[in-house]
mmCIF file of the N, C-alpha and C atoms, coordinates in Angstrom:
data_MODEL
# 
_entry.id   MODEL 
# 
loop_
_atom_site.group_PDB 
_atom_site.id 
_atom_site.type_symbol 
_atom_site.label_atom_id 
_atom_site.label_alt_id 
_atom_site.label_comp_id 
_atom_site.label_asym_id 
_atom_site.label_entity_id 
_atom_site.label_seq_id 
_atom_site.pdbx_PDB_ins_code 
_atom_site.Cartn_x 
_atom_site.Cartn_y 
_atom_site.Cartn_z 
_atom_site.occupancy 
_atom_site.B_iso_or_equiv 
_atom_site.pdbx_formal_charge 
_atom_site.auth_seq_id 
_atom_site.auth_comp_id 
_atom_site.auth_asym_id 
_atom_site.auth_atom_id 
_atom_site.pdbx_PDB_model_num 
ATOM 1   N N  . UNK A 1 1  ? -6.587  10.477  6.416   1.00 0.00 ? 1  UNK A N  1 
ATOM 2   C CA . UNK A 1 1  ? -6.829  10.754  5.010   1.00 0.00 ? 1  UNK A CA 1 
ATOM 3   C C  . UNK A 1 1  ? -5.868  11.790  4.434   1.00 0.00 ? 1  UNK A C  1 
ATOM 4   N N  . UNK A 1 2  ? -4.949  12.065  4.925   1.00 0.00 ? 2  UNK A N  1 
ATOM 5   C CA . UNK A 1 2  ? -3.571  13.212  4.086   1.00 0.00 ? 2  UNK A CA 1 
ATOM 6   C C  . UNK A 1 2  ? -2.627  13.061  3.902   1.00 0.00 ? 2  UNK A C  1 
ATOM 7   N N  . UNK A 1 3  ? -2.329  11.396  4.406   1.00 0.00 ? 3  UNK A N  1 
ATOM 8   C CA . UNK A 1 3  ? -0.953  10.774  4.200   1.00 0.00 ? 3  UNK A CA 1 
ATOM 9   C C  . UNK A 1 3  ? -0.651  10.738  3.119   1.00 0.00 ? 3  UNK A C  1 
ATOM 10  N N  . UNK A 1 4  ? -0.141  11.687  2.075   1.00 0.00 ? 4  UNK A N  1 
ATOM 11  C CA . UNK A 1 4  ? 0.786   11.550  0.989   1.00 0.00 ? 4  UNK A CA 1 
ATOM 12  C C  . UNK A 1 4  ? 1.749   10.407  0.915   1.00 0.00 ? 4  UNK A C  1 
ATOM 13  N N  . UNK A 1 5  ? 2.701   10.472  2.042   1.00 0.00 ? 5  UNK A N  1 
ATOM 14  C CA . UNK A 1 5  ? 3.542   9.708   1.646   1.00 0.00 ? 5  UNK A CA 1 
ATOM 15  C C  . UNK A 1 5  ? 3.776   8.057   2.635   1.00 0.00 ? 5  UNK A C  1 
ATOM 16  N N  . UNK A 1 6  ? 4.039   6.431   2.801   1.00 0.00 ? 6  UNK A N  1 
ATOM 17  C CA . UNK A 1 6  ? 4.116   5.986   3.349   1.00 0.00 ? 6  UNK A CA 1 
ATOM 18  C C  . UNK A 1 6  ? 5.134   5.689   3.519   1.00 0.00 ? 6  UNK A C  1 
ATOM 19  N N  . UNK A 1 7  ? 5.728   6.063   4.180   1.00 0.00 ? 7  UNK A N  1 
ATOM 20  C CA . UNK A 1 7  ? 7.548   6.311   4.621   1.00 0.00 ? 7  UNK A CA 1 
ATOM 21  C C  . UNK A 1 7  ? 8.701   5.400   4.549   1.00 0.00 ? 7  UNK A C  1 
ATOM 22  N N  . UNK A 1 8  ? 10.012  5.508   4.345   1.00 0.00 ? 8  UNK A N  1 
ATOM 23  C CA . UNK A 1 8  ? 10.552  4.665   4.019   1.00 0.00 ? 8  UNK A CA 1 
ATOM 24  C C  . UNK A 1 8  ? 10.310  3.444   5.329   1.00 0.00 ? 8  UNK A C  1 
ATOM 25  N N  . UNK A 1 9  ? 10.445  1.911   4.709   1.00 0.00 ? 9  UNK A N  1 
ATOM 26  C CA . UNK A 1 9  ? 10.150  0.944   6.167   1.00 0.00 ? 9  UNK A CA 1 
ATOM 27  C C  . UNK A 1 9  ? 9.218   0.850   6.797   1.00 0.00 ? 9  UNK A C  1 
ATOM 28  N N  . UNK A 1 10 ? 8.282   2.381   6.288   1.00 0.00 ? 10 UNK A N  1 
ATOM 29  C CA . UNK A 1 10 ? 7.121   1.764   7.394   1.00 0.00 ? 10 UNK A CA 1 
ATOM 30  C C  . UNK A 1 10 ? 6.421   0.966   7.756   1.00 0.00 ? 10 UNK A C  1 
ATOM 31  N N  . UNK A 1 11 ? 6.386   -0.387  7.016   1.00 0.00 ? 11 UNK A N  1 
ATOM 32  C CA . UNK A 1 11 ? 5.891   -1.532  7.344   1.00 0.00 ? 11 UNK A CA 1 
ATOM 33  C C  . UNK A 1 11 ? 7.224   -2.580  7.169   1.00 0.00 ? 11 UNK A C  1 
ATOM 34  N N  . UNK A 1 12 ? 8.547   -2.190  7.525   1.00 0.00 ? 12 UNK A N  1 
ATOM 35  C CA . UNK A 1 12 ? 9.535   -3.363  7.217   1.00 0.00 ? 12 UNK A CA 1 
ATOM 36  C C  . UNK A 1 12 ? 9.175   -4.841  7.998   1.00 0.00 ? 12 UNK A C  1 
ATOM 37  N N  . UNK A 1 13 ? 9.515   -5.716  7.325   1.00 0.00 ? 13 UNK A N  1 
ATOM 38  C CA . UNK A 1 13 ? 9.021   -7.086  7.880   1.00 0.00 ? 13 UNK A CA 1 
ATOM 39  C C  . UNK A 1 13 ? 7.948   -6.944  8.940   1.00 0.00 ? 13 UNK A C  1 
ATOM 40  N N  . UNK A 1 14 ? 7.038   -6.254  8.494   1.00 0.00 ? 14 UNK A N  1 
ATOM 41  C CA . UNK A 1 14 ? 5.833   -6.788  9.436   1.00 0.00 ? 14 UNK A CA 1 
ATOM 42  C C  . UNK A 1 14 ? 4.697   -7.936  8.677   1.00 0.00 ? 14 UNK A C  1 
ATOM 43  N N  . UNK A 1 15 ? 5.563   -9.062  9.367   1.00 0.00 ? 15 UNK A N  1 
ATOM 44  C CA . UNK A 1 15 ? 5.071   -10.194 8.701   1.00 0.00 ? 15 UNK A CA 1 
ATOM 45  C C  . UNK A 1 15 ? 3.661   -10.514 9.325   1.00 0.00 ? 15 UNK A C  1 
ATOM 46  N N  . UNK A 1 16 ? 3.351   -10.095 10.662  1.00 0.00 ? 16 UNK A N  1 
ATOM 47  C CA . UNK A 1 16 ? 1.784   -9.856  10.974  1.00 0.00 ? 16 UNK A CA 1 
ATOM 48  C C  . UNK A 1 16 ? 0.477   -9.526  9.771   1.00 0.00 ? 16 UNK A C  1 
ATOM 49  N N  . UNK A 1 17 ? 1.060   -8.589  9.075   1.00 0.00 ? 17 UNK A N  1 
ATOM 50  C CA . UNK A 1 17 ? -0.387  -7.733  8.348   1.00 0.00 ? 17 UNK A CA 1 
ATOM 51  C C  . UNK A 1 17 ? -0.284  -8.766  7.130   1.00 0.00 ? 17 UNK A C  1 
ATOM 52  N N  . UNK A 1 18 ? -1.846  -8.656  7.260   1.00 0.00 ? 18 UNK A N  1 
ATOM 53  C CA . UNK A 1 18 ? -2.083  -9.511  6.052   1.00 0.00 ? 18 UNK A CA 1 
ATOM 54  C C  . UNK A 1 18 ? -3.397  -8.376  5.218   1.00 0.00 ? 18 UNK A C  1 
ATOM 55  N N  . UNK A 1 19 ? -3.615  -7.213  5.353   1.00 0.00 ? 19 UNK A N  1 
ATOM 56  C CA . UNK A 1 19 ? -4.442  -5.975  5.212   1.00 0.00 ? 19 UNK A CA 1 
ATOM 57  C C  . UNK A 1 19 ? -3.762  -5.198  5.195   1.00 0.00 ? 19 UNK A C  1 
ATOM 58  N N  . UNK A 1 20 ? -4.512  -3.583  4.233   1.00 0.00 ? 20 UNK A N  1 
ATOM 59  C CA . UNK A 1 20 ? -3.787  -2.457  4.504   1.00 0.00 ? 20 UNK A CA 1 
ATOM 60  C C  . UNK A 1 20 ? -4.655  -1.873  3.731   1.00 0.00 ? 20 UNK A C  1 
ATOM 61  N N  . UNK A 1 21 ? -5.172  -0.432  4.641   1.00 0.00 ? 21 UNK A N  1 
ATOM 62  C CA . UNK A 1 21 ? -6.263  0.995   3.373   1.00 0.00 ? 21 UNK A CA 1 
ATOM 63  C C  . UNK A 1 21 ? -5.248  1.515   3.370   1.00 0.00 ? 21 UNK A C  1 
ATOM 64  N N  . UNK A 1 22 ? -5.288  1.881   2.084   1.00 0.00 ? 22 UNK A N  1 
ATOM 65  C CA . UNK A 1 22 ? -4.382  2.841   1.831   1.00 0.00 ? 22 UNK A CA 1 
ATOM 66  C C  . UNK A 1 22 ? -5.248  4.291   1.335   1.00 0.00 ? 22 UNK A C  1 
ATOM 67  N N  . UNK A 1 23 ? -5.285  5.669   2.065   1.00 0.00 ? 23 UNK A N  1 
ATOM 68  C CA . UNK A 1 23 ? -6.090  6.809   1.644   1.00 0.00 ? 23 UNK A CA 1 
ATOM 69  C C  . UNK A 1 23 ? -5.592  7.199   -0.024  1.00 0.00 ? 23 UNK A C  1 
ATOM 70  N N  . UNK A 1 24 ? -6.586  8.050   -0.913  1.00 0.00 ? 24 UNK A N  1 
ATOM 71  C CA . UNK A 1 24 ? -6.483  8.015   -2.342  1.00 0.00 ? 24 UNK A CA 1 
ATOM 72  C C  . UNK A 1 24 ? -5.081  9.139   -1.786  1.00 0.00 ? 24 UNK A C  1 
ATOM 73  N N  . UNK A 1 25 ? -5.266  9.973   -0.853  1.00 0.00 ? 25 UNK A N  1 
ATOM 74  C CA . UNK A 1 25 ? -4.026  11.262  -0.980  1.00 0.00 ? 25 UNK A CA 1 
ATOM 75  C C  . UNK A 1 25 ? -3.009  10.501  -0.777  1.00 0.00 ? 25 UNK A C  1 
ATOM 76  N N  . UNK A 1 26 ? -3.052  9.411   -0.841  1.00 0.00 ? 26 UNK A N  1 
ATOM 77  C CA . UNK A 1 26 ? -1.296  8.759   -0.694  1.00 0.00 ? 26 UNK A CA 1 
ATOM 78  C C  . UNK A 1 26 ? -0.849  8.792   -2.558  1.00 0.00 ? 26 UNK A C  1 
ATOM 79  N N  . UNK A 1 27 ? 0.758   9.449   -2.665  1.00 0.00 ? 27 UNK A N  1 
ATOM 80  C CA . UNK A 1 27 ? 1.067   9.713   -3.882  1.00 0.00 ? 27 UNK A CA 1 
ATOM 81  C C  . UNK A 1 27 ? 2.429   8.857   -3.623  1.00 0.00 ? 27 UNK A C  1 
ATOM 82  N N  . UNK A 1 28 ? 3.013   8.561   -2.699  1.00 0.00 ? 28 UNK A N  1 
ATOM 83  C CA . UNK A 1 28 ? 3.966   8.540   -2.951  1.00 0.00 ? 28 UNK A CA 1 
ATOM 84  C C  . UNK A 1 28 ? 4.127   6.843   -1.691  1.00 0.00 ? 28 UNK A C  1 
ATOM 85  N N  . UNK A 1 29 ? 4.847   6.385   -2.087  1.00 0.00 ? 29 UNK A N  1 
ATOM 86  C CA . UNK A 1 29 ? 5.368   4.674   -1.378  1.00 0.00 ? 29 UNK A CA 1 
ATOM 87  C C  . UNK A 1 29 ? 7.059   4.585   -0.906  1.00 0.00 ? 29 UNK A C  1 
ATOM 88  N N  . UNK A 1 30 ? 7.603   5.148   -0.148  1.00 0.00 ? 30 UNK A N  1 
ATOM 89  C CA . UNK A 1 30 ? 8.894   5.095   -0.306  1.00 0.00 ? 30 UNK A CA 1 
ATOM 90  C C  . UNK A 1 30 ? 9.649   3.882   -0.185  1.00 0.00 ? 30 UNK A C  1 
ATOM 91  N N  . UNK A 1 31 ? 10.749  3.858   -0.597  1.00 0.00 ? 31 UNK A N  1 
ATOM 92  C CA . UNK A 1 31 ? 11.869  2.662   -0.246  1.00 0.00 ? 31 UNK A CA 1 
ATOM 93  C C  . UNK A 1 31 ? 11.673  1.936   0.942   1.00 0.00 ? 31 UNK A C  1 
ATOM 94  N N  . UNK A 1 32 ? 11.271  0.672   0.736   1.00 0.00 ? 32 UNK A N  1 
ATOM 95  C CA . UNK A 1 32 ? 10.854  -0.248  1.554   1.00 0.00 ? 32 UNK A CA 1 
ATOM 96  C C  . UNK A 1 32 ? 9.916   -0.008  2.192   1.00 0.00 ? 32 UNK A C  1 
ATOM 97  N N  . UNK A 1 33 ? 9.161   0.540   1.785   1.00 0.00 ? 33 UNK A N  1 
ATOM 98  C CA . UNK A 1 33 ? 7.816   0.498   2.900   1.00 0.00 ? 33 UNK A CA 1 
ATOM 99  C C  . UNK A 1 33 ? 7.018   -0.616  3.113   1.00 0.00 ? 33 UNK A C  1 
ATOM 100 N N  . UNK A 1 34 ? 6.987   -2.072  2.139   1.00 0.00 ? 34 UNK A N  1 
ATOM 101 C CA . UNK A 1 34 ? 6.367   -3.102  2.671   1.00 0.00 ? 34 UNK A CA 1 
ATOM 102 C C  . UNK A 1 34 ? 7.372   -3.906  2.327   1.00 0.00 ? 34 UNK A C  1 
ATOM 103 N N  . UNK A 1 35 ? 8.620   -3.804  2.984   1.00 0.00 ? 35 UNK A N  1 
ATOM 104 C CA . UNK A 1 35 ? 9.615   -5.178  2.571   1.00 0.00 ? 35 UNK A CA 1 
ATOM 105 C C  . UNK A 1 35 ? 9.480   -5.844  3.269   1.00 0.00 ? 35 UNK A C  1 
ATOM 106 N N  . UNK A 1 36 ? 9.768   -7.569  3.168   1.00 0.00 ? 36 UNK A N  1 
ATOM 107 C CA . UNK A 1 36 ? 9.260   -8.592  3.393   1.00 0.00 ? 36 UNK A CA 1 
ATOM 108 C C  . UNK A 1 36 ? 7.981   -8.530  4.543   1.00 0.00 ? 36 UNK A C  1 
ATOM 109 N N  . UNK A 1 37 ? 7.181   -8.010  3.652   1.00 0.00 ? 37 UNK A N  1 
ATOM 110 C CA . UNK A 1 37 ? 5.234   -8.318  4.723   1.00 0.00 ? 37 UNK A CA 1 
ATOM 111 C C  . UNK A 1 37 ? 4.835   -9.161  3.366   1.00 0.00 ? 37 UNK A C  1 
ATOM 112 N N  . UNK A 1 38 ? 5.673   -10.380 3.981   1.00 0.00 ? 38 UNK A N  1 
ATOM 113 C CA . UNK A 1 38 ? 5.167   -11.595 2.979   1.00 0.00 ? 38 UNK A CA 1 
ATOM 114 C C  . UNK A 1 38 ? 3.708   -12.009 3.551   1.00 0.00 ? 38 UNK A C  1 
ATOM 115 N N  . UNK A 1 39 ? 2.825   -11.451 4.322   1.00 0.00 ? 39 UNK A N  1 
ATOM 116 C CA . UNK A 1 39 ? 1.416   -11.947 4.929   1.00 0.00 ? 39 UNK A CA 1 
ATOM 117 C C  . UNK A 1 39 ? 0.408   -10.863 4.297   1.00 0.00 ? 39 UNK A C  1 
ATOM 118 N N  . UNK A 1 40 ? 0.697   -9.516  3.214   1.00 0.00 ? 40 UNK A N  1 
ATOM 119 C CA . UNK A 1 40 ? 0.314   -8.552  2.917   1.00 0.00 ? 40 UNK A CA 1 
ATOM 120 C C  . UNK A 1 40 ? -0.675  -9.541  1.255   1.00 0.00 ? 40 UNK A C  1 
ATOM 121 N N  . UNK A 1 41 ? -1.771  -9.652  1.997   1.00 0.00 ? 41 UNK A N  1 
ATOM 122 C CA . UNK A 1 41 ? -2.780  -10.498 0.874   1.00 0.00 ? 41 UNK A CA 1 
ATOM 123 C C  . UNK A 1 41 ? -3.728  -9.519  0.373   1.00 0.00 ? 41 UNK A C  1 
ATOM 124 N N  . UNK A 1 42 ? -3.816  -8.686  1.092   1.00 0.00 ? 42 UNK A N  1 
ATOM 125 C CA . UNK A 1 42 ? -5.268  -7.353  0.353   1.00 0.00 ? 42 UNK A CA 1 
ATOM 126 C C  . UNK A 1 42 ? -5.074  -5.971  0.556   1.00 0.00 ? 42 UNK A C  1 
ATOM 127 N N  . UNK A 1 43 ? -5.143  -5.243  0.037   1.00 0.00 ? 43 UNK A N  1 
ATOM 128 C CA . UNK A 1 43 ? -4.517  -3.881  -0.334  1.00 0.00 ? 43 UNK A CA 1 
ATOM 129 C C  . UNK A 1 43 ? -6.062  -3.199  -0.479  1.00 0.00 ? 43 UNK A C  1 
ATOM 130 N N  . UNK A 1 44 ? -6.515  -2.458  0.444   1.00 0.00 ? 44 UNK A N  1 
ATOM 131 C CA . UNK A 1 44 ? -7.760  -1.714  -0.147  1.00 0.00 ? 44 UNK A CA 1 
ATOM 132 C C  . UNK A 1 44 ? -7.482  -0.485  0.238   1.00 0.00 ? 44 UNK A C  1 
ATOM 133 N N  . UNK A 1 45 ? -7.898  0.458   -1.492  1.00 0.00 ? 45 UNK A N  1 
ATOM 134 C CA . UNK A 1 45 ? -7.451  1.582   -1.934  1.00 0.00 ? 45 UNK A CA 1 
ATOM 135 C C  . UNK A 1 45 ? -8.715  2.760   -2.081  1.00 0.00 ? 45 UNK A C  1 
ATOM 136 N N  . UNK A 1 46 ? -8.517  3.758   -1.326  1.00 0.00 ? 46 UNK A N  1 
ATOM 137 C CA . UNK A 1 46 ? -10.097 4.515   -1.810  1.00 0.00 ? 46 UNK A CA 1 
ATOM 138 C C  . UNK A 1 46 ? -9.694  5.158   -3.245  1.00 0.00 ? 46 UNK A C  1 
ATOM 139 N N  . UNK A 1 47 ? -9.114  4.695   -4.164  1.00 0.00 ? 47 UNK A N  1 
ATOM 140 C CA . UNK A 1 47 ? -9.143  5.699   -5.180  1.00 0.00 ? 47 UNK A CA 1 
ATOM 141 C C  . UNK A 1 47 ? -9.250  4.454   -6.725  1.00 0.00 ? 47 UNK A C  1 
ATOM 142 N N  . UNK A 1 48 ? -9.259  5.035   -7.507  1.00 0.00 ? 48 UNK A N  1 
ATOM 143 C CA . UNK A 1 48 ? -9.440  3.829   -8.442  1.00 0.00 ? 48 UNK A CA 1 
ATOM 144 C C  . UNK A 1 48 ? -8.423  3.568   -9.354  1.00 0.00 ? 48 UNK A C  1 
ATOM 145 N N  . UNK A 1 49 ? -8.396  2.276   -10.014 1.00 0.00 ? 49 UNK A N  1 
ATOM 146 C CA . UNK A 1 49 ? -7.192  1.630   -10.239 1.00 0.00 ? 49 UNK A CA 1 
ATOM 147 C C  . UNK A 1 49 ? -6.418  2.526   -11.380 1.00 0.00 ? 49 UNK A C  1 
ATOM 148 N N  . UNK A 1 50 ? -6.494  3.587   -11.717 1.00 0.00 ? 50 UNK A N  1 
ATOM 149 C CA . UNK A 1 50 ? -6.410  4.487   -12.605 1.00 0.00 ? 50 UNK A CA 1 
ATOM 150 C C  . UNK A 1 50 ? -5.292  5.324   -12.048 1.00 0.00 ? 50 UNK A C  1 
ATOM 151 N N  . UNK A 1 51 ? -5.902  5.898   -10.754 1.00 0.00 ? 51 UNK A N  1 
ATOM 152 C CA . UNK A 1 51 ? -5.236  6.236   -9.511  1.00 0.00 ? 51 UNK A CA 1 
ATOM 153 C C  . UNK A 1 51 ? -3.807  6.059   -9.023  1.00 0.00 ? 51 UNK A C  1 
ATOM 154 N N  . UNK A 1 52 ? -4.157  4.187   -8.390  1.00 0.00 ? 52 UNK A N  1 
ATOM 155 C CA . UNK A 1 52 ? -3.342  3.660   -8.216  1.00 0.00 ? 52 UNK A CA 1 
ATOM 156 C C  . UNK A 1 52 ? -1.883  3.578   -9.131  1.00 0.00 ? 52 UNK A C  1 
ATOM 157 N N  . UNK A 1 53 ? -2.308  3.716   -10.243 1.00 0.00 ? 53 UNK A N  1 
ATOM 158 C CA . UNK A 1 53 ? -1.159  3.463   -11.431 1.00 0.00 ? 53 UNK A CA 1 
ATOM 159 C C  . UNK A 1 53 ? -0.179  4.723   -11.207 1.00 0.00 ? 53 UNK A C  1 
ATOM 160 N N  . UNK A 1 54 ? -0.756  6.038   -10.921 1.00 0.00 ? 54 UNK A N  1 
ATOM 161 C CA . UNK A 1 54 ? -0.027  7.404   -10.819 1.00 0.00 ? 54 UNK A CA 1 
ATOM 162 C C  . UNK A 1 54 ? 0.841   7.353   -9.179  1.00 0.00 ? 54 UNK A C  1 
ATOM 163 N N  . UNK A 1 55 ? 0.812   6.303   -8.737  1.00 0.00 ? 55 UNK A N  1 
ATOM 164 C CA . UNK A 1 55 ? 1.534   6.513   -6.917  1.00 0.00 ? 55 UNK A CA 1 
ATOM 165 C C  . UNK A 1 55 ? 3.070   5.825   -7.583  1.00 0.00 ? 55 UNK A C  1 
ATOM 166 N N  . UNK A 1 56 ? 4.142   7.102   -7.545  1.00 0.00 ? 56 UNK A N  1 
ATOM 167 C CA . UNK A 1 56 ? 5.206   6.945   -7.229  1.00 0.00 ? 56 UNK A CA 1 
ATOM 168 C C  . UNK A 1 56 ? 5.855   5.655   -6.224  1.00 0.00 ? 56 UNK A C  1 
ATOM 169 N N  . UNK A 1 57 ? 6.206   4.607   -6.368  1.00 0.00 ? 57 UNK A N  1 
ATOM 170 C CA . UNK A 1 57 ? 6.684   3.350   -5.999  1.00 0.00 ? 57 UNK A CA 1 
ATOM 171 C C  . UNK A 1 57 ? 7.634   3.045   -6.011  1.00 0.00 ? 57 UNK A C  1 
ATOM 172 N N  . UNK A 1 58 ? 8.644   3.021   -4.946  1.00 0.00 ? 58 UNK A N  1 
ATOM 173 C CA . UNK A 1 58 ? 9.863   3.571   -4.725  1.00 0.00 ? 58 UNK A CA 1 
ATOM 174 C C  . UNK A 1 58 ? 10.138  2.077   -4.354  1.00 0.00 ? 58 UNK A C  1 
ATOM 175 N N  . UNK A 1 59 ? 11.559  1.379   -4.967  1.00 0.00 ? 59 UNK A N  1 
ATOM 176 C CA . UNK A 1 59 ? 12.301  -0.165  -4.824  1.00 0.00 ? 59 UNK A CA 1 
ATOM 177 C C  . UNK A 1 59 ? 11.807  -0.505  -3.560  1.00 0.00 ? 59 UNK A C  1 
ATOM 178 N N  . UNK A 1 60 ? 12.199  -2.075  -3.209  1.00 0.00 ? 60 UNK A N  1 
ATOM 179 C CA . UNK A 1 60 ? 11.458  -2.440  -2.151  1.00 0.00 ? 60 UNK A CA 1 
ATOM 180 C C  . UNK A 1 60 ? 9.930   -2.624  -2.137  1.00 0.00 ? 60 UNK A C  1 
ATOM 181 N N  . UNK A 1 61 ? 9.334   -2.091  -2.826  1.00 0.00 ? 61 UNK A N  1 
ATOM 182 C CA . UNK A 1 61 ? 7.786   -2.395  -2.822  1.00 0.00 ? 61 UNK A CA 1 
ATOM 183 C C  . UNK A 1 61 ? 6.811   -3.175  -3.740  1.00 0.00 ? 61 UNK A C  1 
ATOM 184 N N  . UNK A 1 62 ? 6.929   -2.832  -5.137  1.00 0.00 ? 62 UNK A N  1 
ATOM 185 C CA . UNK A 1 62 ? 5.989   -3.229  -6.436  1.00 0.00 ? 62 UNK A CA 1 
ATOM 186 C C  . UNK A 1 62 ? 7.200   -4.725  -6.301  1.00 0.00 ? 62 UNK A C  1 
ATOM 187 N N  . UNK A 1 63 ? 8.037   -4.407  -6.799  1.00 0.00 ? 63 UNK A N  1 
ATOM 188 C CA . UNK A 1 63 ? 9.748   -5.535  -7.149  1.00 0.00 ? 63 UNK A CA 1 
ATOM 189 C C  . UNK A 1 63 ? 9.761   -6.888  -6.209  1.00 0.00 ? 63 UNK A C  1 
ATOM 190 N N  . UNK A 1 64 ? 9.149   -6.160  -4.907  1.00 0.00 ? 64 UNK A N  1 
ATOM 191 C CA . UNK A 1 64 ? 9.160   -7.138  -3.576  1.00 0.00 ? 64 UNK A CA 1 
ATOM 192 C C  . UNK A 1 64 ? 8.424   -8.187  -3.174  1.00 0.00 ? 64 UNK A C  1 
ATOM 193 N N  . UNK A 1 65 ? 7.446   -8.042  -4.301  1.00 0.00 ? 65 UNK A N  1 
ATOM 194 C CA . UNK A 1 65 ? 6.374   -9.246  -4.199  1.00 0.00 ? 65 UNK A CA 1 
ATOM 195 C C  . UNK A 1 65 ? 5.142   -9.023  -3.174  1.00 0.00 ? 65 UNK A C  1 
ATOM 196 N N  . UNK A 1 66 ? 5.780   -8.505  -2.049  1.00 0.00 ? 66 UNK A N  1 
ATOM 197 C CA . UNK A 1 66 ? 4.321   -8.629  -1.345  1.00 0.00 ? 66 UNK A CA 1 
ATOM 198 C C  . UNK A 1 66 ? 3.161   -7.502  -1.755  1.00 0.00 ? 66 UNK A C  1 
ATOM 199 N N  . UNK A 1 67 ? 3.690   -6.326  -1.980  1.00 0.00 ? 67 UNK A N  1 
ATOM 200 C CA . UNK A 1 67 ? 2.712   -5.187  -2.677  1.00 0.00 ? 67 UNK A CA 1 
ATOM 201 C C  . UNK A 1 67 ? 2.279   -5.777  -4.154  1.00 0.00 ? 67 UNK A C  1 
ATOM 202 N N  . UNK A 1 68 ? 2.835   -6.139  -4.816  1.00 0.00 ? 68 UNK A N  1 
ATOM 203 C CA . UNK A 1 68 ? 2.405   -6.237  -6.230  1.00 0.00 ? 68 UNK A CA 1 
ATOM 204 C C  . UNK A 1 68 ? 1.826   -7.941  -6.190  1.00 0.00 ? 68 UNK A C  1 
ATOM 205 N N  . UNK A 1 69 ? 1.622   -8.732  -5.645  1.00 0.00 ? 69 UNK A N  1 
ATOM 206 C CA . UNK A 1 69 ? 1.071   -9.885  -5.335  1.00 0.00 ? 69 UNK A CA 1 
ATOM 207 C C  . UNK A 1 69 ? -0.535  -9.536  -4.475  1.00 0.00 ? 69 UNK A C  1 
ATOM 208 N N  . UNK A 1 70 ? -0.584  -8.784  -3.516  1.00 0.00 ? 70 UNK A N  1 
ATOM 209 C CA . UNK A 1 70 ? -1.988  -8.473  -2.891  1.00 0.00 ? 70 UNK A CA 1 
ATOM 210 C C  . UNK A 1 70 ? -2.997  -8.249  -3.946  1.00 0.00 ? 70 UNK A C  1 
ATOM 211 N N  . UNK A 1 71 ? -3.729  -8.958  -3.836  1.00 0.00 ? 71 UNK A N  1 
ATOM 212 C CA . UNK A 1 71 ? -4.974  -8.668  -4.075  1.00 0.00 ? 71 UNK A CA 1 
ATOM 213 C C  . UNK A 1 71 ? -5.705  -6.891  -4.107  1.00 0.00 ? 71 UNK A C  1 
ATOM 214 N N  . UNK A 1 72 ? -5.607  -6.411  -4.586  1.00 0.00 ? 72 UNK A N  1 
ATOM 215 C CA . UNK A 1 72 ? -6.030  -4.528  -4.513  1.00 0.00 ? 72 UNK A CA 1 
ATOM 216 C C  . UNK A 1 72 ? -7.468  -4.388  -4.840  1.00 0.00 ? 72 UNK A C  1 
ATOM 217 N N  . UNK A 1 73 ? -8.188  -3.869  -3.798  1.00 0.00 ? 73 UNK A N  1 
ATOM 218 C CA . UNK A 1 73 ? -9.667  -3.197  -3.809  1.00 0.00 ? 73 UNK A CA 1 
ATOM 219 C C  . UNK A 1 73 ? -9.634  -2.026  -3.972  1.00 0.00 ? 73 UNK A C  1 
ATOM 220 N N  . UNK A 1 74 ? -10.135 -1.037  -5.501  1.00 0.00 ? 74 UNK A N  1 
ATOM 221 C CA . UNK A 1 74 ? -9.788  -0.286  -5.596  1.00 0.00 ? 74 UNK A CA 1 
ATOM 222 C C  . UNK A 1 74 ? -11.474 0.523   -5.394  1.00 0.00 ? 74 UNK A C  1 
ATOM 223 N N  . UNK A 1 75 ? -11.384 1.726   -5.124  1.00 0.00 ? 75 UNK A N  1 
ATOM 224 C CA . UNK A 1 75 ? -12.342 2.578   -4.630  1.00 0.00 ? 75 UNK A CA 1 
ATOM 225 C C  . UNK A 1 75 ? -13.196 1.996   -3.441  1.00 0.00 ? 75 UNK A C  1 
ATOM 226 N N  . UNK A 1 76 ? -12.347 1.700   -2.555  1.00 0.00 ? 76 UNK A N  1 
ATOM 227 C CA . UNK A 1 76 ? -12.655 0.991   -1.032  1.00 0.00 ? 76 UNK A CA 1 
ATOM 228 C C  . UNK A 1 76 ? -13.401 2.618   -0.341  1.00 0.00 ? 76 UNK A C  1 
ATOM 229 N N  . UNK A 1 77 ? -13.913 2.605   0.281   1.00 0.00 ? 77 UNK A N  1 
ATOM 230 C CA . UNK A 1 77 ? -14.733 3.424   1.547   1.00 0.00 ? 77 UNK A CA 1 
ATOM 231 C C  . UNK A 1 77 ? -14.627 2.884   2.758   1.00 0.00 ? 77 UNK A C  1 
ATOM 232 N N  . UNK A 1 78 ? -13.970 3.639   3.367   1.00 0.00 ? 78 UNK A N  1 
ATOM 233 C CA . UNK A 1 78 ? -13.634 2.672   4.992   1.00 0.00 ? 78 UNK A CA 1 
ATOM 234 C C  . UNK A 1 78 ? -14.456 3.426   5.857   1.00 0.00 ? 78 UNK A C  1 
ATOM 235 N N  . UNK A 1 79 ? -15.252 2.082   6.671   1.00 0.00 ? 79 UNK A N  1 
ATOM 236 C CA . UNK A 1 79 ? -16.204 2.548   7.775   1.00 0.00 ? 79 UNK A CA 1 
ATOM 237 C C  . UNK A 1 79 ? -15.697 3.538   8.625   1.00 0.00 ? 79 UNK A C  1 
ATOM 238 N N  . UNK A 1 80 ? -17.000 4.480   9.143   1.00 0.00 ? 80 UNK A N  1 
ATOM 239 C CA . UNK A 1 80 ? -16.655 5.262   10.184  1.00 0.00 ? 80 UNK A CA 1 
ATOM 240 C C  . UNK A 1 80 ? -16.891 4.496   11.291  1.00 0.00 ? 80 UNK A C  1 
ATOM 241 N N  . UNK A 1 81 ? -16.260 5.230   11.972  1.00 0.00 ? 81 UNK A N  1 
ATOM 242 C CA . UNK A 1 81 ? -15.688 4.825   13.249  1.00 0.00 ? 81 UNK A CA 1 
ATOM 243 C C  . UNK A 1 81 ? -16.332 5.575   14.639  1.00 0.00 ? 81 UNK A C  1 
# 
């Protein structure tokens, strides 16, 4: 839950994920962080779509189709564990 930022590539072609929580303290998406995760269908967000609009979105991501195509659950609560 303090990941500010999801780093450049950190998901480059991981054509596996078809999911992803993303914590509300994430502000920032860097350059390529979901380039081609053409399998990236649902995006669940603990913060609300209000939120979402203020996360810095760095090329490679919104432009790339697979982030801005997912499906987004916004004010998600992820089970404990």
């Amino acid at each position: 839950s303090n990941v500010t930022d999801i780093g450049e590539g950190a998901f480059y072609r991981c054509t596996a994920r078809t999911s992803i929580a993303i914590p509300k303290s994430v502000i920032k998406m860097s350059m390529d962080a979901f380039y081609d995760c053409d399998s990236l269908a649902d995006v669940y967000y603990e913060g609300s779509e209000d939120d979402w609009a203020n996360i810095n979105v760095y090329s490679g991501n919104s432009n790339n189709k697979p982030l801005s195509r997912a499906t987004k659950h916004y004010n998600y609560t992820p089970k404990e564990q």
